[in-house]
N, C-alpha and C positions, 0 to 999 in steps of 0.2 A: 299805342301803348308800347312802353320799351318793353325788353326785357327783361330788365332789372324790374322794373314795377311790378310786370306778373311773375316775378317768383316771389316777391313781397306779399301778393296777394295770396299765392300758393301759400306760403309759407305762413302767412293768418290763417290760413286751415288745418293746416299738417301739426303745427305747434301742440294747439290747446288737444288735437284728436290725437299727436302719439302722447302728452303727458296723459289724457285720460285714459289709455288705453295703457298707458306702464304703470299707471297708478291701479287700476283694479288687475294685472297682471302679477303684478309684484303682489296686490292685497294677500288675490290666492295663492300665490306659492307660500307667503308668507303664513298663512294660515294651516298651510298643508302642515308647513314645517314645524308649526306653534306647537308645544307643547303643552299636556292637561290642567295649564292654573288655570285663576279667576278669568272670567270674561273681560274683567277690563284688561287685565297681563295682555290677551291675548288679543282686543281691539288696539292696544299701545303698538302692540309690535306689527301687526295690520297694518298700522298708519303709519309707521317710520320708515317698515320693509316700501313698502306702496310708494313714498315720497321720495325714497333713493333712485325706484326703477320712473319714474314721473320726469327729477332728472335728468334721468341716463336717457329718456327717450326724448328730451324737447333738444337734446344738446346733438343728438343723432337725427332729427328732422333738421332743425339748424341746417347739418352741415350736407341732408339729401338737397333741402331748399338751396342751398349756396352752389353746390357742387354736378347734382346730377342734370340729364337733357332734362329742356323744357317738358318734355313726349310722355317722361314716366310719372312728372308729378299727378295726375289727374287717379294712373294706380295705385300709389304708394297711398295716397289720402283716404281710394275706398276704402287700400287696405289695412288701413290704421283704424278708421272707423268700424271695418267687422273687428275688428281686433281688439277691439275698447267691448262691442256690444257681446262677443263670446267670454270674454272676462268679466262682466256683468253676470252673466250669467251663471258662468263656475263658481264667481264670490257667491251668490245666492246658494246655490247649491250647497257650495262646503259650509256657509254660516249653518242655514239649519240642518246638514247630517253634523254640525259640531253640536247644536242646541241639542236634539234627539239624545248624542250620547249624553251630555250634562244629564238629562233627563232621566235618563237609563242610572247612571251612577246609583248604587245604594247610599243611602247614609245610616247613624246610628240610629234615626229613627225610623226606618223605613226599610227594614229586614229584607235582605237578596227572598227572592220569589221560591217557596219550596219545591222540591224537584218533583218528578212527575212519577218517581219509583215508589209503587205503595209501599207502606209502613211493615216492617216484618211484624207478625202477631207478638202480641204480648206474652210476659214471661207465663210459664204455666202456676201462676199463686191465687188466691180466692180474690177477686175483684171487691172494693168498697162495695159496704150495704148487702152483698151474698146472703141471700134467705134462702131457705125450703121453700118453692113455693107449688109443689104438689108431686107425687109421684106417676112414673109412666112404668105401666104393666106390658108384660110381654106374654098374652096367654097362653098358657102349655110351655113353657120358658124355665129352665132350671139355672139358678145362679153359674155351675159348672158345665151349662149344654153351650152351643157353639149357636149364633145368629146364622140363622138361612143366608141371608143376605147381611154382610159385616158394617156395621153402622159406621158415617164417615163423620167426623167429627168437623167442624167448618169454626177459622175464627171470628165471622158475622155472620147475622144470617141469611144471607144469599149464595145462591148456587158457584160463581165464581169466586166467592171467597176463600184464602188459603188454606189447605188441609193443617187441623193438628194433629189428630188423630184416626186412626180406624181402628175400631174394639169389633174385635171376632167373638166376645163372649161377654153374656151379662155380667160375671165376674170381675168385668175390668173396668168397670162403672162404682160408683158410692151407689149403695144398694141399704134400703130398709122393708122391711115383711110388709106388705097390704094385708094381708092375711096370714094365716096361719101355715107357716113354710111357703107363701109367695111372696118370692123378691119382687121388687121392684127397683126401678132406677131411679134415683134421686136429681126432679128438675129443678135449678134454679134461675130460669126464665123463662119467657112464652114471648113471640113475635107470631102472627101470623103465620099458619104453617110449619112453623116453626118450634122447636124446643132446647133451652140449655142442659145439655147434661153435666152432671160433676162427676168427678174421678176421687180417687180415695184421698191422690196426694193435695188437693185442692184444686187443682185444676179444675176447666173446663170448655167445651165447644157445643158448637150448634150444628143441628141434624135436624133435618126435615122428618115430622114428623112419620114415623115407620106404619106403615102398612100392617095390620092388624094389631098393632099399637093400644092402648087406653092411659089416657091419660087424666087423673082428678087432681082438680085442684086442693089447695088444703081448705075454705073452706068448704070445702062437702067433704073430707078424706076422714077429719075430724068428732064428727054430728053424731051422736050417739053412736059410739064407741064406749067400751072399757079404757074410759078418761081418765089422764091425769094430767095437773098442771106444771110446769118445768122450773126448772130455778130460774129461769129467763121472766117468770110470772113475781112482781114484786110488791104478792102481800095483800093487795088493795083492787076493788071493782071498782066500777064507777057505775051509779041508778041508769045511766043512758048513754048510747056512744056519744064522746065528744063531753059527759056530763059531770055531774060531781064527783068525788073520791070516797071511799071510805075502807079504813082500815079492816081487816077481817082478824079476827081473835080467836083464841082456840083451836090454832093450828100448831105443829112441830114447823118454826120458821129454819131448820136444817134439814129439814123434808126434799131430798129430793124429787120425789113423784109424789103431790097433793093427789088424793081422790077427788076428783070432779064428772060431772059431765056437761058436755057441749050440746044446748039444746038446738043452736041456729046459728047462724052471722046474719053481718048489713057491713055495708060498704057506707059509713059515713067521714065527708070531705077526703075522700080518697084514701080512707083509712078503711080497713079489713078489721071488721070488732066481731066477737065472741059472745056470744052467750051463754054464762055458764051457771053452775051451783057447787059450790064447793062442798065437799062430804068430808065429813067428822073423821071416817074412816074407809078404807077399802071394803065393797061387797066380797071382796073374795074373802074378808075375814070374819063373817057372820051372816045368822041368818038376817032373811030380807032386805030389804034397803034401808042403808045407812039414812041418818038423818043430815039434812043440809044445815052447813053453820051460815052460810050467806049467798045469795044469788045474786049476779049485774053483768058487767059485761068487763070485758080484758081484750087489748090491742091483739090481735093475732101473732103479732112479732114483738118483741121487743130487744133491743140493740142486734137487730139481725136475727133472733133464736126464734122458733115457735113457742108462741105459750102456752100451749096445752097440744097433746097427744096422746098414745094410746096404746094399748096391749095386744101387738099382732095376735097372739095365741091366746089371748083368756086370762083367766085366773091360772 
C-alpha cells in the first residue's frame, strides 16, 4: 500500500471525527454564549455556530491528512475522537443546566417563590369577626396592681412567636367587672393553652395561659346573672336553636339594656345559642319578679357583639 492511499485512508477517519468533534464543540460554546430567548433562537444558533466550527475542522484534518508524518496520524484521530466524545458530553450538560434555568424562570402565572423571612405581625387593629368570647380573672389582682410575672403578649400562638407586647399591669388590658369591683381581662380567643387578650386601642396578642389565672367562657359567664339583652339583640327569639322566629312586643325597641335572664346555652351547628326570658321590666325596679314578655333562645353574638350580659355590681 503506497502512501498516498494510507493517508486517504487516515484521512476517511480524521474527516467525519474532527467535523463531529467541531460540530458538538462549537454547539457548546455556542450555547455557553447563547443568550436567554426561546429554545428554538437558541437551538438555530447551536446549529449554525456548530456547522461553522464542523468546517473549520474537516478543512484542518484535510490539511494534517495531506501535510503531517505518516507516525502522528493514528494520534491526532484518537484525539479527535476524545474530542468529539468530551463535547458530547458538555453539549449535554449545558442543554439541561440551560433547561433547569427555563424551568426556574417565574412567569405571570407562577409567582417568584416567597421569601423565607416570616411576616412582621400585623397592625395593632381589631381583626375581622373580634368577639368577647369570655373573661380571664386574675385573683387578688387590682386593675392598678402590677403582674408578679409581666404577661408577654405573642402574635400567634406559639411560644416562638413575635412579641407585641408585655403588659406589667391589668390596667393595660380591655378590662370588664366579673363581679363586683373585679376586673377582669377581656379574651377574644382560646387556642389550646392558649388565650387572646385585647387592649383598649383594639389591639391584641396571645399569652399562654397565666398561672393562677381563671378563665370563663361567655356561655357560663352569662347564666343567671342580673341580665340584660344588648342592642346587638334584634328584637326576636327563636322556639329552638337553629328554629323559627318570632317578634317579641312590649318592649322600649331604644332600650338599650332589655331586662332578661339567661337560663342556659347549646352549641347548635357550631352556633353558641342562649336561653333566655325577656322581663317586662328591671327587678331592680320593683317588688318580686318581673313578669316575662317572651322566652326562646338568641345567637350569643350577633355581628361580633354579645347578646346579652349583666350587672357586675347589682341593682
Amino acid at each position: 500500500m503506497t502512501t498516498r492511499t494510507r493517508r486517504l485512508l487516515w484521512g476517511a477517519v480524521i474527516v467525519p471525527a474532527s467535523a463531529l468533534a467541531g460540530f458538538l464543540l462549537g454547539g457548546h460554546l455556542a450555547a455557553l454564549l447563547a443568550g436567554s430567548g426561546s429554545a428554538l433562537a437558541d437551538a438555530a444558533t447551536v446549529a449554525l455556530s456548530g456547522l461553522i466550527a464542523a468546517l473549520l475542522g474537516v478543512g484542518i484534518a484535510i490539511r494534517l491528512v495531506l501535510r503531517q508524518p505518516e507516525s502522528r496520524l493514528p494520534v491526532i484521530a484518537t484525539a479527535l475522537v476524545v474530542a468529539a466524545l468530551v463535547g458530547l458530553m458538555l453539549s449535554r450538560r449545558e442543554a439541561d443546566r440551560r433547561q433547569r434555568a427555563r424551568d426556574e424562570v417565574p412567569t405571570e402565572s407562577t409567582p417568584p417563590a416567597a421569601s423565607a423571612v416570616p411576616a412582621p405581625p400585623a397592625p395593632d387593629a381589631p381583626e375581622p369577626g373580634d368577639s368577647l368570647v369570655g373573661l380571664l380573672e386574675f385573683p387578688g389582682a387590682s386593675a392598678a396592681g402590677d403582674f408578679v410575672t409581666p404577661l408577654t403578649l405573642r402574635a400567634a400562638p406559639r411560644p416562638d412567636a413575635p412579641v407585641r407586647f408585655v403588659v406589667q399591669r391589668l390596667a393595660e388590658l380591655d378590662i370588664e367587672e366579673i363581679g363586683y369591683e373585679e376586673p377582669a381581662a377581656v379574651v377574644r380567643g382560646t387556642q389550646p393553652g392558649w388565650l387572646r387578650l385585647a387592649l383598649p386601642d383594639g389591639g391584641s396578642g396571645w399569652v399562654e395561659s397565666p398561672a393562677g389565672s381563671r378563665y370563663t367562657p361567655l356561655a357560663d359567664l352569662v347564666v343567671n346573672r342580673l341580665n340584660y339583652l344588648t342592642l346587638a339583640w334584634d328584637r326576636r327569639v327563636a322556639e329552638a336553636p337553629g328554629g323559627a322566629w318570632r317578634g317579641v312586643e312590649g318592649i322600649d325597641p331604644g332600650e338599650p339594656e332589655t331586662p332578661a335572664v339567661v337560663h342556659g346555652s347549646r352549641i347548635e351547628a357550631g352556633t353558641l345559642w342562649l336561653e333566655v326570658s325577656v322581663q317586662a321590666y328591671s327587678p331592680c325596679e320593683g317588688d318580686g319578679a318581673p313578669p316575662d314578655v317572651a322566652r326562646g333562645w338568641v345567637p350569643a353574638w350577633t355581628a361580633g357583639e354579645p347578646t346579652a350580659w349583666f350587672h357586675s355590681r347589682g341593682c
